[in-house]
PDBQT receptor file of N, H, CA, C and O in Angstrom, charges set to zero:
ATOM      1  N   UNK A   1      16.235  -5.916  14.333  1.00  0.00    +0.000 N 
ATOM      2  CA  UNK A   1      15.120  -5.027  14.208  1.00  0.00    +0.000 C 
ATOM      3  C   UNK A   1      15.532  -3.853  13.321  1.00  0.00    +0.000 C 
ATOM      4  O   UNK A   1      16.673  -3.400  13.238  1.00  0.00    +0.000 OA
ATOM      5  N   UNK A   2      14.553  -3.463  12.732  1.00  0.00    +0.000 N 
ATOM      6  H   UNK A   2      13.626  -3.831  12.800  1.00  0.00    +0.000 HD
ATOM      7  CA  UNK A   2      14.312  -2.739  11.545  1.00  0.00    +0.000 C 
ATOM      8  C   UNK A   2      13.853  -1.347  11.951  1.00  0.00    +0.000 C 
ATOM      9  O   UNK A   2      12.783  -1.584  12.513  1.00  0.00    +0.000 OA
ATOM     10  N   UNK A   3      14.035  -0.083  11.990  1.00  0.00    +0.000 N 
ATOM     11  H   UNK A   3      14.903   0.109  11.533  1.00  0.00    +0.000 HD
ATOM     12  CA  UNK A   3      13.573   1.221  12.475  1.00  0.00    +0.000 C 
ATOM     13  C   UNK A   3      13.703   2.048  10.578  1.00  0.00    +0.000 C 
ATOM     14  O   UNK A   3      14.717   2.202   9.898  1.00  0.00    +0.000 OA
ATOM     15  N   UNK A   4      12.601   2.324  10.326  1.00  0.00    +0.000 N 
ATOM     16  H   UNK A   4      11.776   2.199  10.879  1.00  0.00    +0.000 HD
ATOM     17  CA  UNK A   4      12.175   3.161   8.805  1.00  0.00    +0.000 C 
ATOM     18  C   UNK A   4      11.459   4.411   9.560  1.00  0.00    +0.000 C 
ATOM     19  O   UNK A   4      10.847   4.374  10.627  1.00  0.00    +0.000 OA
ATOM     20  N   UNK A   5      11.689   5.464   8.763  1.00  0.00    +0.000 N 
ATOM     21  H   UNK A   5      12.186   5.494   7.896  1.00  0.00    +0.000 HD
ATOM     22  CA  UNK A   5      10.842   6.511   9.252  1.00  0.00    +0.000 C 
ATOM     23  C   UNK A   5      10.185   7.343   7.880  1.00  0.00    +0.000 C 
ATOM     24  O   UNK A   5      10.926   7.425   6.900  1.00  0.00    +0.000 OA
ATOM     25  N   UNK A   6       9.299   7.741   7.828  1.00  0.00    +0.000 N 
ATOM     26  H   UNK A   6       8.697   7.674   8.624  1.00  0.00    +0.000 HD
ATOM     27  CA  UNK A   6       8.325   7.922   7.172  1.00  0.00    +0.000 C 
ATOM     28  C   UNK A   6       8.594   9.275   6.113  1.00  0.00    +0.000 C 
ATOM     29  O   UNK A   6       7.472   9.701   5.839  1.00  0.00    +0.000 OA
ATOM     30  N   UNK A   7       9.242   9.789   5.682  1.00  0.00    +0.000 N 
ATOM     31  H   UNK A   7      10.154   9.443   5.904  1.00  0.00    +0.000 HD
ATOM     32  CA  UNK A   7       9.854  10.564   5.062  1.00  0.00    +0.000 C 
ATOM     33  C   UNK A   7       9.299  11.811   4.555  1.00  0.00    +0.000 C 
ATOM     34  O   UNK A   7       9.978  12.812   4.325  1.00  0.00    +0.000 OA
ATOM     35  N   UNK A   8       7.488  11.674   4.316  1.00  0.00    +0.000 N 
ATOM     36  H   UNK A   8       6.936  10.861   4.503  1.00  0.00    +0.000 HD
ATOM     37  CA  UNK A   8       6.703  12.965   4.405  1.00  0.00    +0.000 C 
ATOM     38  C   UNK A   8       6.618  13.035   5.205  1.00  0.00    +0.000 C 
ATOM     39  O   UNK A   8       6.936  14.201   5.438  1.00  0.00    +0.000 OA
ATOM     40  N   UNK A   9       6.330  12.515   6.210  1.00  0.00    +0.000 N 
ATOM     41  H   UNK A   9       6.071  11.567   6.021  1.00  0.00    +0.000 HD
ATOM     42  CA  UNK A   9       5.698  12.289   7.683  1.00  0.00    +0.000 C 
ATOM     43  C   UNK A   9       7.048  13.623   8.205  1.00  0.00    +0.000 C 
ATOM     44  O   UNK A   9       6.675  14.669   8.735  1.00  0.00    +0.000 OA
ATOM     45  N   UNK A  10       8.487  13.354   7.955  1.00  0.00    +0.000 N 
ATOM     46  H   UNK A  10       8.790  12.504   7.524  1.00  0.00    +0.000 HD
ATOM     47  CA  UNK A  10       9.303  13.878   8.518  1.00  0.00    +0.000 C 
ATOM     48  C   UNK A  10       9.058  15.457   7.852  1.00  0.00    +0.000 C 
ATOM     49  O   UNK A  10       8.878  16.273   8.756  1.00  0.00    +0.000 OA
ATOM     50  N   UNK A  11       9.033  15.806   7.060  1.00  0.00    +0.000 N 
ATOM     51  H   UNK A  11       9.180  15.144   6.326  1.00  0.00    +0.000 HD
ATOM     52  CA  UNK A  11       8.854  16.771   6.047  1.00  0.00    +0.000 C 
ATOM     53  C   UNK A  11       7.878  17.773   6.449  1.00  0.00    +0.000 C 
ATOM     54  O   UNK A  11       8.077  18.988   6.425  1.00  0.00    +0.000 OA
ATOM     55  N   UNK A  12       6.933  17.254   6.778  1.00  0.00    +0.000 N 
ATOM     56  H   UNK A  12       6.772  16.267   6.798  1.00  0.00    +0.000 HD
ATOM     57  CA  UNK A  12       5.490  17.865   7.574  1.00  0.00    +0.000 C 
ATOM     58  C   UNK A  12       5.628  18.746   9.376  1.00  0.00    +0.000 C 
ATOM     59  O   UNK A  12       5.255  19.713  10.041  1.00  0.00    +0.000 OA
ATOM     60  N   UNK A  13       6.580  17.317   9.389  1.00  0.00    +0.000 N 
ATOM     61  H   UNK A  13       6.883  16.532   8.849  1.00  0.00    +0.000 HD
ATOM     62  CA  UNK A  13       6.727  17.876  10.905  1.00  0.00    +0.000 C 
ATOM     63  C   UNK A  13       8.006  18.436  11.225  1.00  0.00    +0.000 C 
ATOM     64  O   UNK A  13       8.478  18.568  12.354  1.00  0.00    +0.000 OA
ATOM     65  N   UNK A  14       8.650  18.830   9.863  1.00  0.00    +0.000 N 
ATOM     66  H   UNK A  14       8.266  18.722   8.946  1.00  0.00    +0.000 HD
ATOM     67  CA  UNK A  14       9.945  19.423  10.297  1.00  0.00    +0.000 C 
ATOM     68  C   UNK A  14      11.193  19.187  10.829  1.00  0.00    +0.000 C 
ATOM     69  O   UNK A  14      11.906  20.059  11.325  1.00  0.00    +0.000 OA
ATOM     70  N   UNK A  15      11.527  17.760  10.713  1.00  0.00    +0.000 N 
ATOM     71  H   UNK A  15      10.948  17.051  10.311  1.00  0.00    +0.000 HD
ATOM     72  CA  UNK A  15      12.423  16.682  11.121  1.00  0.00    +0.000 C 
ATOM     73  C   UNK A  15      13.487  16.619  10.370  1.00  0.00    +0.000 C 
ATOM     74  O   UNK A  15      13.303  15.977   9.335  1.00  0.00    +0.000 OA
ATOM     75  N   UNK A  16      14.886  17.196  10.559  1.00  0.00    +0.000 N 
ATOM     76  H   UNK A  16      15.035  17.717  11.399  1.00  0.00    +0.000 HD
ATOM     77  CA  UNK A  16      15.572  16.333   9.714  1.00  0.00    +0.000 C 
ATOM     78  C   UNK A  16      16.358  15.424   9.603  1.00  0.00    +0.000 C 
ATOM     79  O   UNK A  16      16.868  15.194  10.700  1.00  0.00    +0.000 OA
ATOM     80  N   UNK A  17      16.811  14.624   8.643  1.00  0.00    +0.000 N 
ATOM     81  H   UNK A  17      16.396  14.811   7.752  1.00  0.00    +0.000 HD
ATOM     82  CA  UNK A  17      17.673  13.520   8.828  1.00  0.00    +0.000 C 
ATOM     83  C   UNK A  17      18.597  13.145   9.881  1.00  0.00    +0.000 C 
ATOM     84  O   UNK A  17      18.708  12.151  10.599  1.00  0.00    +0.000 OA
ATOM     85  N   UNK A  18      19.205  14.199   9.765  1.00  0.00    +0.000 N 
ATOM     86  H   UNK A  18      19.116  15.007   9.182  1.00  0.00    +0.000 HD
ATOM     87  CA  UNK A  18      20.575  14.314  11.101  1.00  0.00    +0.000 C 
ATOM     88  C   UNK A  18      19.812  14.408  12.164  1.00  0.00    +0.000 C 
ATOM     89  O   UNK A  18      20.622  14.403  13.091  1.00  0.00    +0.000 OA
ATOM     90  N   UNK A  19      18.632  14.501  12.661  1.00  0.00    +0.000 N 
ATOM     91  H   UNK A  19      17.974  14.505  11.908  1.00  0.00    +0.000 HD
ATOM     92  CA  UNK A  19      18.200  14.482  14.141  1.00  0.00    +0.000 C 
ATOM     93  C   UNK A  19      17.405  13.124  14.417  1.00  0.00    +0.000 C 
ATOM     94  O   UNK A  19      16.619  13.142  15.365  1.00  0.00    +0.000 OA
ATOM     95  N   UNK A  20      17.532  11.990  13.701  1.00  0.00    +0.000 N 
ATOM     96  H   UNK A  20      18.170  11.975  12.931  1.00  0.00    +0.000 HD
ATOM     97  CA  UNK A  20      16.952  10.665  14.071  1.00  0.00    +0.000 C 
ATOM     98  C   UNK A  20      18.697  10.365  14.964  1.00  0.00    +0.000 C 
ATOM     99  O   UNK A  20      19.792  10.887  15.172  1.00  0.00    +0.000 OA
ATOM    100  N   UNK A  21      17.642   8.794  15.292  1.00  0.00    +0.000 N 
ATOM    101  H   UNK A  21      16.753   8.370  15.123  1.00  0.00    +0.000 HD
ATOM    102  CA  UNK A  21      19.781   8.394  15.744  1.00  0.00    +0.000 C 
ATOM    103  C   UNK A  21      20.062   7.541  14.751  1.00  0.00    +0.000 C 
ATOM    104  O   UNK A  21      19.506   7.307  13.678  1.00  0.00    +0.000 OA
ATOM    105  N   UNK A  22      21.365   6.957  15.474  1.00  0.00    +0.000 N 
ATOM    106  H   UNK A  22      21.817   7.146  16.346  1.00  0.00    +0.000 HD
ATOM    107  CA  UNK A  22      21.607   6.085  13.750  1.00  0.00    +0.000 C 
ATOM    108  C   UNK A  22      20.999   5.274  14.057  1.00  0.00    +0.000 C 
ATOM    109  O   UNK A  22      20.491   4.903  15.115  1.00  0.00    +0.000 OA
ATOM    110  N   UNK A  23      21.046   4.799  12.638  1.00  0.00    +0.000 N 
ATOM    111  H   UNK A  23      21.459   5.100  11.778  1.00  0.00    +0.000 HD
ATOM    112  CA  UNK A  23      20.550   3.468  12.261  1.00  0.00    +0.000 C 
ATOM    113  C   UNK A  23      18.998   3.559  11.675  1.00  0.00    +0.000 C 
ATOM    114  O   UNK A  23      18.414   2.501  11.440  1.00  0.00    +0.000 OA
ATOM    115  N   UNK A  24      18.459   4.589  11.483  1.00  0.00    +0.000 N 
ATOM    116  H   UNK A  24      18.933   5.449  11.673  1.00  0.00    +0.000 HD
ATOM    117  CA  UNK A  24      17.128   4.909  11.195  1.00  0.00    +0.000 C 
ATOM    118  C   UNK A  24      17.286   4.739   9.895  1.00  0.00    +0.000 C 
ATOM    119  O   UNK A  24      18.287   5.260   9.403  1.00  0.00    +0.000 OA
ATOM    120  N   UNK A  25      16.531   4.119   9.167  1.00  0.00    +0.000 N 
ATOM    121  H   UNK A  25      15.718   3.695   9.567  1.00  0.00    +0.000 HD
ATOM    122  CA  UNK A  25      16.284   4.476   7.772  1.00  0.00    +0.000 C 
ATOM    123  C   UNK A  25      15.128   5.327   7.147  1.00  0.00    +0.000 C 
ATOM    124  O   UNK A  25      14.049   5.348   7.738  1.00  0.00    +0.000 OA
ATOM    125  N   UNK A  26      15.284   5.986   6.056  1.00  0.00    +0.000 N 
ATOM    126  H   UNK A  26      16.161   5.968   5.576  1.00  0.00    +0.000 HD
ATOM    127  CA  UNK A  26      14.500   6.732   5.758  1.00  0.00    +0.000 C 
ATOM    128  C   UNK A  26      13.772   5.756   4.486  1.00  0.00    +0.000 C 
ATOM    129  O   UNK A  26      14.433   4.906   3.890  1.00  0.00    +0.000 OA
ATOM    130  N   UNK A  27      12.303   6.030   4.182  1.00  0.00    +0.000 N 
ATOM    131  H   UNK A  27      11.766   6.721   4.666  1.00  0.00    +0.000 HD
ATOM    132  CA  UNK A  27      11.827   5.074   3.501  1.00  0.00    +0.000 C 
ATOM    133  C   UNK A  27       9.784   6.283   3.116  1.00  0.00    +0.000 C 
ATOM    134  O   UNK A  27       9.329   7.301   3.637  1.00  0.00    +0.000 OA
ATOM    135  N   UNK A  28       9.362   5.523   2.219  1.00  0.00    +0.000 N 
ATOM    136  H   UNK A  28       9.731   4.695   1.796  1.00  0.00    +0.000 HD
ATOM    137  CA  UNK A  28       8.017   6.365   1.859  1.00  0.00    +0.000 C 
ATOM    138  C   UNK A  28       7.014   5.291   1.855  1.00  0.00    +0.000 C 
ATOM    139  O   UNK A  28       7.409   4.142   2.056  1.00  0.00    +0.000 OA
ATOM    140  N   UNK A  29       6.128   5.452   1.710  1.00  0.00    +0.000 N 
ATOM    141  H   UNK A  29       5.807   6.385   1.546  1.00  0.00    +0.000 HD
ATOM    142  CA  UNK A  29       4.603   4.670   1.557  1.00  0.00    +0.000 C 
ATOM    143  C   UNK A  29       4.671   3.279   0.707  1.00  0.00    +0.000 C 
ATOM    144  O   UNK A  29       4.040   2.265   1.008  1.00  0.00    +0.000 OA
ATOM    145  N   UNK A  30       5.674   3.429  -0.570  1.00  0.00    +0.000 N 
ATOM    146  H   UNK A  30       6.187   4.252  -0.815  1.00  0.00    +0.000 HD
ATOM    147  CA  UNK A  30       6.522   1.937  -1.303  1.00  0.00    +0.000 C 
ATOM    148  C   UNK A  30       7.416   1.150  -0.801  1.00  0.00    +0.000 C 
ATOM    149  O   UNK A  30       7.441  -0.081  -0.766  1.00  0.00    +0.000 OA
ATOM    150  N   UNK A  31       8.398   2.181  -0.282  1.00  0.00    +0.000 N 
ATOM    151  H   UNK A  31       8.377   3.180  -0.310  1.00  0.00    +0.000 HD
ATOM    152  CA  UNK A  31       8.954   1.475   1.178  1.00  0.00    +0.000 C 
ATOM    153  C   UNK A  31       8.421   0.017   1.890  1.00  0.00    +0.000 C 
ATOM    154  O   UNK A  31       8.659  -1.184   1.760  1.00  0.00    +0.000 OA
ATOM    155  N   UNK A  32       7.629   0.811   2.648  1.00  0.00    +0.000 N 
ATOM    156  H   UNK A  32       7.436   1.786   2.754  1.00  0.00    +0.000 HD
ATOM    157  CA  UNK A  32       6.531   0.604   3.604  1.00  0.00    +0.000 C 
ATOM    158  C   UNK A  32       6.195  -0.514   3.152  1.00  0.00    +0.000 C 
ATOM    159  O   UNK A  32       6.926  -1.365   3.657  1.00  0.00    +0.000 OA
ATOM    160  N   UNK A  33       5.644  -0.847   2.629  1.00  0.00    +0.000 N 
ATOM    161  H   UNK A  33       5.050  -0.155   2.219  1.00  0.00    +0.000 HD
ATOM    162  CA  UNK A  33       4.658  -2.017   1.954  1.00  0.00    +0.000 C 
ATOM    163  C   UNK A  33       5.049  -3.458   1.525  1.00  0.00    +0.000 C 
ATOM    164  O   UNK A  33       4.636  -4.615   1.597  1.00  0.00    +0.000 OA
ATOM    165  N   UNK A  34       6.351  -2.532   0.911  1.00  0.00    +0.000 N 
ATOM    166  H   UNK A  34       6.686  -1.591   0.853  1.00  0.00    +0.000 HD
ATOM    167  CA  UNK A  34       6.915  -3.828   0.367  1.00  0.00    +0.000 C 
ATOM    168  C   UNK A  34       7.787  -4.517   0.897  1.00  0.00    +0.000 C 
ATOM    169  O   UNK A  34       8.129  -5.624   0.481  1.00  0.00    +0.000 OA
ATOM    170  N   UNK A  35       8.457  -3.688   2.318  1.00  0.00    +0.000 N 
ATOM    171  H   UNK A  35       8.179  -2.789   2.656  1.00  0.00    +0.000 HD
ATOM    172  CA  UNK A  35       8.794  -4.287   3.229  1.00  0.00    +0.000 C 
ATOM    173  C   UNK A  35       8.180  -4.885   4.345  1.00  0.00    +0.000 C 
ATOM    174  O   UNK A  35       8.909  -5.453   5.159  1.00  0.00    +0.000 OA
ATOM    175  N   UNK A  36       7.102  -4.857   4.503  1.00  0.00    +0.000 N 
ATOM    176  H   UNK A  36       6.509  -4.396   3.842  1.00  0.00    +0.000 HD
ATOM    177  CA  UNK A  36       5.939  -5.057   5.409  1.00  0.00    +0.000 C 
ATOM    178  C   UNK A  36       4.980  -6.096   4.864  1.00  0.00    +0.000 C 
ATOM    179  O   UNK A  36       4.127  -6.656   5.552  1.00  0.00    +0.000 OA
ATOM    180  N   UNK A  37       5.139  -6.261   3.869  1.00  0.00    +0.000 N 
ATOM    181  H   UNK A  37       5.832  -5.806   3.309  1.00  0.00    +0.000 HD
ATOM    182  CA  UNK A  37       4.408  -7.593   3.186  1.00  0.00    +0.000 C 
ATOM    183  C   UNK A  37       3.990  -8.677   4.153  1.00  0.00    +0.000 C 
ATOM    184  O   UNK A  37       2.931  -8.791   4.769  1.00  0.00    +0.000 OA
ATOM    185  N   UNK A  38       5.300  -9.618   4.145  1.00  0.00    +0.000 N 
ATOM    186  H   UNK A  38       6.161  -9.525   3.645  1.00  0.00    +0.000 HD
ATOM    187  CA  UNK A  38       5.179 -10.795   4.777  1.00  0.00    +0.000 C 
ATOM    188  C   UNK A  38       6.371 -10.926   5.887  1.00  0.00    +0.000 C 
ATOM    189  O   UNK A  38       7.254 -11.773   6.029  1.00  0.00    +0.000 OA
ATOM    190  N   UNK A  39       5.938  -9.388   6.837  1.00  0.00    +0.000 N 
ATOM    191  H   UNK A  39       5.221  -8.700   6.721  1.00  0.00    +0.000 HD
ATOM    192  CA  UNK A  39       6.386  -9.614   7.881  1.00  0.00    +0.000 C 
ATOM    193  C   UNK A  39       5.262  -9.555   9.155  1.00  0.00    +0.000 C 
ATOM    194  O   UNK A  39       4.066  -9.421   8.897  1.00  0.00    +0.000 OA
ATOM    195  N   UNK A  40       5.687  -9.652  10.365  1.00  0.00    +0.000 N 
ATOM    196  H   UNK A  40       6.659  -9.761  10.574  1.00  0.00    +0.000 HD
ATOM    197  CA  UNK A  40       4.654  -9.462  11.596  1.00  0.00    +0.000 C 
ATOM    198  C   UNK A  40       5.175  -8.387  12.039  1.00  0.00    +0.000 C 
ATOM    199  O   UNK A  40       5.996  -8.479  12.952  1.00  0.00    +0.000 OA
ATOM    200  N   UNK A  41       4.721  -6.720  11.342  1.00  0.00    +0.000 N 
ATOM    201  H   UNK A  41       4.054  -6.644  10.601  1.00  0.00    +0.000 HD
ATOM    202  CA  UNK A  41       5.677  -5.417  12.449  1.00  0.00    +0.000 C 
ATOM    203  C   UNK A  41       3.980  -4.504  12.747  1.00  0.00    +0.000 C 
ATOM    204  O   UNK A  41       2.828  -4.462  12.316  1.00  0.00    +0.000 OA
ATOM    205  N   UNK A  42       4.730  -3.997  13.612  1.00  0.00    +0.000 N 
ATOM    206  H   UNK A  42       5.667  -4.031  13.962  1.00  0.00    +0.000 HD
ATOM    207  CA  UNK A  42       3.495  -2.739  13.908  1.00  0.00    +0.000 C 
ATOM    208  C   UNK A  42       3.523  -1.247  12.951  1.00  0.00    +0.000 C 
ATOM    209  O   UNK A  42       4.523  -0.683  12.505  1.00  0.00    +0.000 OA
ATOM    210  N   UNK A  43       2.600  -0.986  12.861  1.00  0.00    +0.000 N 
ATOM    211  H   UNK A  43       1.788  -1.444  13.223  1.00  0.00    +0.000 HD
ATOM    212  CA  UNK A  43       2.181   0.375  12.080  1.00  0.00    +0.000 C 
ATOM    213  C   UNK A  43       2.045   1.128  13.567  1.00  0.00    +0.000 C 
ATOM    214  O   UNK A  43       1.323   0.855  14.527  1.00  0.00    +0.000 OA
ATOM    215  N   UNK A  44       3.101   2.260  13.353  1.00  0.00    +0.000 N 
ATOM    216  H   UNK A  44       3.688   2.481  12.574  1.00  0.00    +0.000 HD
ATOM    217  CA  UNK A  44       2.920   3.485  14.065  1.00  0.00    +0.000 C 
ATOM    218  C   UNK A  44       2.407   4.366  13.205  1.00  0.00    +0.000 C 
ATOM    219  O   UNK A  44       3.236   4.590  12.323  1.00  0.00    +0.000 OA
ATOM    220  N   UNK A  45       1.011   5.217  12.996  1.00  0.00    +0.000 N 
ATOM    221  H   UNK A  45       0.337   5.035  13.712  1.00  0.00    +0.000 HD
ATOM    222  CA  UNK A  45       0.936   6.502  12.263  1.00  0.00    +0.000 C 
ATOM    223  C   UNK A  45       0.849   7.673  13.315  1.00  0.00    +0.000 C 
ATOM    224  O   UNK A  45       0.778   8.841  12.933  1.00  0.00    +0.000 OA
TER     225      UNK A  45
């Protein structure tokens, strides 16, 4: 399993890198998509 986090999303709400846990990746809206293509994951917004 795959954990991306949303990178404006983090920006907005004041999040930074060092406070996810590991293994989080950071990723944007191109990210997103093109990893999400032709998979079966859930959209958290």
């Amino acid at each position: 399993m795959k954990f991306v986090a949303c990178q404006i999303s983090m920006e907005l709400m004041g999040i930074a890198a060092e406070e996810l846990i590991d293994g989080v990746e950071l990723g944007g809206v191109a990210t997103m998509l093109g990893s999400t293509e032709k998979s079966d994951l859930t959209y958290f917004i």
